[in-house]
C-alpha positions as CSV (number, residue, x, y, z in Angstrom):
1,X,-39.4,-32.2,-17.4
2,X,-38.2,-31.8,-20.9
3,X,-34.4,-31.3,-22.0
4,X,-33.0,-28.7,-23.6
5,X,-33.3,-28.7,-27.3
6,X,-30.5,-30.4,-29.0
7,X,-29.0,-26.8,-31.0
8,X,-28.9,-25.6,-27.3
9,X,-26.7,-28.2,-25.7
10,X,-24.6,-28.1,-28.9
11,X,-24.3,-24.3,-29.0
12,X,-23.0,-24.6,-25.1
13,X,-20.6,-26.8,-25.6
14,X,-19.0,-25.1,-28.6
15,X,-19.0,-22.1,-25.7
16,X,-17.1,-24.1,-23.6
17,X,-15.0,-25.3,-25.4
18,X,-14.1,-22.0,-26.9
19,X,-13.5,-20.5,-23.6
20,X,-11.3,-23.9,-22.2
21,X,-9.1,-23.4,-25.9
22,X,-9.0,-19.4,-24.8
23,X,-7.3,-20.3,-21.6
24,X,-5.5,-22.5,-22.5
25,X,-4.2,-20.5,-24.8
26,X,-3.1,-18.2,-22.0
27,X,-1.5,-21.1,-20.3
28,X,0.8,-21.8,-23.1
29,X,2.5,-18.5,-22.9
30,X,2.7,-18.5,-19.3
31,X,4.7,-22.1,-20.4
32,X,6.6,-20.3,-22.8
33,X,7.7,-17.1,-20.7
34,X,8.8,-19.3,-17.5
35,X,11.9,-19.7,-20.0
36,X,12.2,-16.7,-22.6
37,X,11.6,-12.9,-21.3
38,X,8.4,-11.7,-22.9
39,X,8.5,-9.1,-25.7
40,X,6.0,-6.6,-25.9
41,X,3.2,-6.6,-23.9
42,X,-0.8,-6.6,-24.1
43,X,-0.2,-3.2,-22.0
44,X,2.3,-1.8,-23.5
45,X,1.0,-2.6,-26.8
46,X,-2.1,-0.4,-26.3
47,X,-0.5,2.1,-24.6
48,X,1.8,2.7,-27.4
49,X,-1.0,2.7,-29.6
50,X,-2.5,5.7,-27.3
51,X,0.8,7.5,-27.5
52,X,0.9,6.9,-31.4
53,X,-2.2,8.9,-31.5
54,X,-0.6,12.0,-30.7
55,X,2.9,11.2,-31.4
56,X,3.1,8.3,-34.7
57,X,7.0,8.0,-34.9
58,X,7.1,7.3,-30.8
59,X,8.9,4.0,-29.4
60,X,8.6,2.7,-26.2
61,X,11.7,2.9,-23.9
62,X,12.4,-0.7,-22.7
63,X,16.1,-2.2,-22.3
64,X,15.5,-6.4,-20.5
65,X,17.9,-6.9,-18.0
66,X,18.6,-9.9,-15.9
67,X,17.0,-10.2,-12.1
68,X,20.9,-9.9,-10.5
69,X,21.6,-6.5,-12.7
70,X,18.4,-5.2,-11.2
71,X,19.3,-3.0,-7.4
72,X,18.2,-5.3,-4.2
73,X,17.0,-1.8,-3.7
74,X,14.9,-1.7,-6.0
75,X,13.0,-5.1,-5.3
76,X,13.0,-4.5,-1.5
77,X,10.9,-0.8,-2.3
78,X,8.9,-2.6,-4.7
79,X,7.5,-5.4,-2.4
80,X,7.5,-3.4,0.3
81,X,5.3,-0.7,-1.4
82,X,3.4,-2.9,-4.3
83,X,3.4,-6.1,-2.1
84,X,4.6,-6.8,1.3
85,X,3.6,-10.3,1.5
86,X,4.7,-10.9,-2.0
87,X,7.2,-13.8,-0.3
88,X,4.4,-15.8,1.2
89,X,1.1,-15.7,-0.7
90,X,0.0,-18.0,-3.1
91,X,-1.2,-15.1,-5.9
92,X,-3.8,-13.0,-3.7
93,X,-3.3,-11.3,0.1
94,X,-6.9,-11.5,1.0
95,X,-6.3,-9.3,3.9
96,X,-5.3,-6.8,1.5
97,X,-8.1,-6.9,-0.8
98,X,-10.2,-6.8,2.7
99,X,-8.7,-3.5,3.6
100,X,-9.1,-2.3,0.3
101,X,-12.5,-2.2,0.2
102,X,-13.0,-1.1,3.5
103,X,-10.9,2.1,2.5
104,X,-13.1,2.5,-0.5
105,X,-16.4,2.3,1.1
106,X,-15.0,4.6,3.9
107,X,-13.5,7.2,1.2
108,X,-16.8,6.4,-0.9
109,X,-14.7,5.9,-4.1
110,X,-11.9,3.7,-4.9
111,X,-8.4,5.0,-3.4
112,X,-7.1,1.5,-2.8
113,X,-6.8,-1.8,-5.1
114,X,-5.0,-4.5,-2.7
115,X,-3.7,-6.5,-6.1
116,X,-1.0,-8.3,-5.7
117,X,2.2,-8.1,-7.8
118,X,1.5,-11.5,-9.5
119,X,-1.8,-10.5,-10.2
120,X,-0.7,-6.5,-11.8
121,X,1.8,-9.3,-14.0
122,X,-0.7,-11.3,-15.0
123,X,-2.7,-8.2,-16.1
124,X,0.2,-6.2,-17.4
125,X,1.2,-9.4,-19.9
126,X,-1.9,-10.5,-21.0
127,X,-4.8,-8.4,-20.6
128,X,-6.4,-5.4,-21.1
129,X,-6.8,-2.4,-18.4
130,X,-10.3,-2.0,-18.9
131,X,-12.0,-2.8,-15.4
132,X,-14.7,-5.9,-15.9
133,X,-15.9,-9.2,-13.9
134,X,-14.6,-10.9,-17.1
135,X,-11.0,-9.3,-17.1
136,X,-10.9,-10.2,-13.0
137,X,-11.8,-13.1,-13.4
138,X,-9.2,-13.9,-16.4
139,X,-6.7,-12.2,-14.6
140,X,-7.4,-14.5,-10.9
141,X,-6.8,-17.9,-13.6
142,X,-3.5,-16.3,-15.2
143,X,-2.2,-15.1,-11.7
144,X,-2.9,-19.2,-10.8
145,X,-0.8,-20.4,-13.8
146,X,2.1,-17.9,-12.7
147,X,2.3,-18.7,-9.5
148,X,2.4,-22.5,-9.7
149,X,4.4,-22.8,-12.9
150,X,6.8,-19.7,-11.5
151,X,8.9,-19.6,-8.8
152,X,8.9,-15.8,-7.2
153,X,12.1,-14.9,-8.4
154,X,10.7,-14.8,-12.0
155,X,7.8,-13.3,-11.2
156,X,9.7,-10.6,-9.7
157,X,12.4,-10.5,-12.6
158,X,9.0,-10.5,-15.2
159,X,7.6,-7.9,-13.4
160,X,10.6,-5.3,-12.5
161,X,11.7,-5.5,-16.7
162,X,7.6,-5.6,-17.5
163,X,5.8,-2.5,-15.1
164,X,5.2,1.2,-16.5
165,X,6.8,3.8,-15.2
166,X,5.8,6.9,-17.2
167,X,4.1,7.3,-20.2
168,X,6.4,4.6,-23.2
169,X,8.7,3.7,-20.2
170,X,8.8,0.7,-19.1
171,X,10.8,-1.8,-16.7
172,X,13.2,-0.7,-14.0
173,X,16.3,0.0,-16.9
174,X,14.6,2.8,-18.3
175,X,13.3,3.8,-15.2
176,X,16.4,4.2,-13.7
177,X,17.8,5.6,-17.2
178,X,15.0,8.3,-17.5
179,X,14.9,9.5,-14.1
180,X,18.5,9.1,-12.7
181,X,20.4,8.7,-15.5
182,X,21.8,5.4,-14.2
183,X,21.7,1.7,-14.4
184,X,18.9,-0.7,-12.6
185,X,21.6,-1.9,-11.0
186,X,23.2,1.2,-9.6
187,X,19.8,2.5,-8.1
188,X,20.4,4.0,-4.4
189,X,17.9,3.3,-2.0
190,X,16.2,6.9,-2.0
191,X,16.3,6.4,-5.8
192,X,14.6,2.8,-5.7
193,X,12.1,4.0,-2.9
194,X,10.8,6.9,-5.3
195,X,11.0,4.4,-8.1
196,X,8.2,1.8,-6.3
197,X,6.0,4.7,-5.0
198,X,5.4,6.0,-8.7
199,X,3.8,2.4,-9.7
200,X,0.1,3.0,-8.5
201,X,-0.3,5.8,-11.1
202,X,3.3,6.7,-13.2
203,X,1.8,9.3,-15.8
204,X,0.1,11.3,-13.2
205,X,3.2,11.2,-10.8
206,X,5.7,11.5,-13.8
207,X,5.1,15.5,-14.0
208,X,6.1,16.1,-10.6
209,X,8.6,13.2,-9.0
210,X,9.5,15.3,-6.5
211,X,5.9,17.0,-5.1
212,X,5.2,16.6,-1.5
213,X,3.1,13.7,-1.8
214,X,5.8,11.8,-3.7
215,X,8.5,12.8,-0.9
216,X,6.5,12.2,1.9
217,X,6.2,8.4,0.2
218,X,9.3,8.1,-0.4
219,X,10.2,8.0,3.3
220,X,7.6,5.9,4.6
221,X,9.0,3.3,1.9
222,X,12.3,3.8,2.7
223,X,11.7,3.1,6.6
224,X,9.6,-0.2,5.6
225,X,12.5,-1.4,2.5
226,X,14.6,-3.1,5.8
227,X,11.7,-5.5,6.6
228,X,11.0,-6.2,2.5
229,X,11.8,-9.9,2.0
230,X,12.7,-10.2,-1.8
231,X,13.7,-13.6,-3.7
232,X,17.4,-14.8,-3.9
């Protein structure tokens, strides 16, 4: 059998080794952010960049704050909406993603995702939201890296100052800011509980906090926030 022509196996290996420098690029700002809060993100850069397109003197709204100025409240209806295993996985419920697809084959479209919040970080920092087997499968390594050079408290600090909640605001300060007109860390549970259920999809829900569905939400969150298990 003959071998594969010389150009070939040289071509490949530039390939590789392309794709092993492109990761581990990734890897060093993982590195990097374990220790200094991330600026703007890959998200947030292109969603400003949608928001420029009809507005070109708009700024995001984004204020870092610290994982103790942020409400217990707040993390306990986040996990316990986003992520109620967020304590004990290692980056991926696979039960979740299981029931995920079973609701979207039942529904016949997708209603569900069953991402984890390391993996929506991992996402939100780095990549883009367009939906691909490339971008899953970059997003699966990065949620990796975060969750064995991380400990959860970070990744729950990242996330909370990192996650949109309406269209140019983003991380639980301006949340809390735009829709309450208080601090992260003065966030009441009812407050916090309609915070986390905005996350799935924060423009849509943005025009009508307080419709039916939202309300409804709220409460089932606000009965499951006592069982949330959040980092120290």
């Amino acid at each position: 059998m003959r071998s594969a022509p010389h150009w070939l196996k040289l071509g490949l290996a530039w390939m590789i080794g392309l794709l092993l420098l492109w990761q581990f690029w990734y890897l060093g700002w993982v590195a990097w952010w374990k220790w200094v809060d991330p600026g703007t993100t890959s998200f947030q850069s292109q969603q400003l960049a949608e928001i420029h397109e009809k507005n070109p003197q708009a700024e995001l709204h984004r204020q870092w704050v610290p994982y103790e100025k942020i409400s217990i409240q707040l993390k306990r209806a986040v996990v316990a909406a986003e992520d109620d295993k967020f304590i004990d996985h290692e980056g991926f419920d696979w039960d979740g993603m299981q029931k995920a697809i079973q609701k979207n084959q039942k529904k016949g479209r997708v209603v569900a995702g069953g991402s984890t919040i390391t993996q929506q970080l991992a996402k939100n920092l780095l990549l883009s939201p367009n939906k691909s087997a490339l971008r899953k499968g970059e997003e699966a390594i990065i949620t990796l890296w975060l969750e064995l050079l991380w400990d959860k408290r970070r990744i729950l600090e990242v996330y909370l100052n990192e996650v949109e909640w309406g269209e140019g605001i983003f991380g639980a300060e301006a949340a809390a800011r735009h829709y309450f007109g208080v601090s992260a860390s003065q966030l009441t549970a009812a407050q916090a509980a309609r915070l986390a259920v905005m996350l799935p999809a924060p423009r849509r829900f943005e025009k009508n906090p307080y419709s039916a569905y939202i309300n409804h939400r709220t409460q089932r969150i606000l009965g499951r926030m006592r069982y949330a298990e959040v980092p120290a």
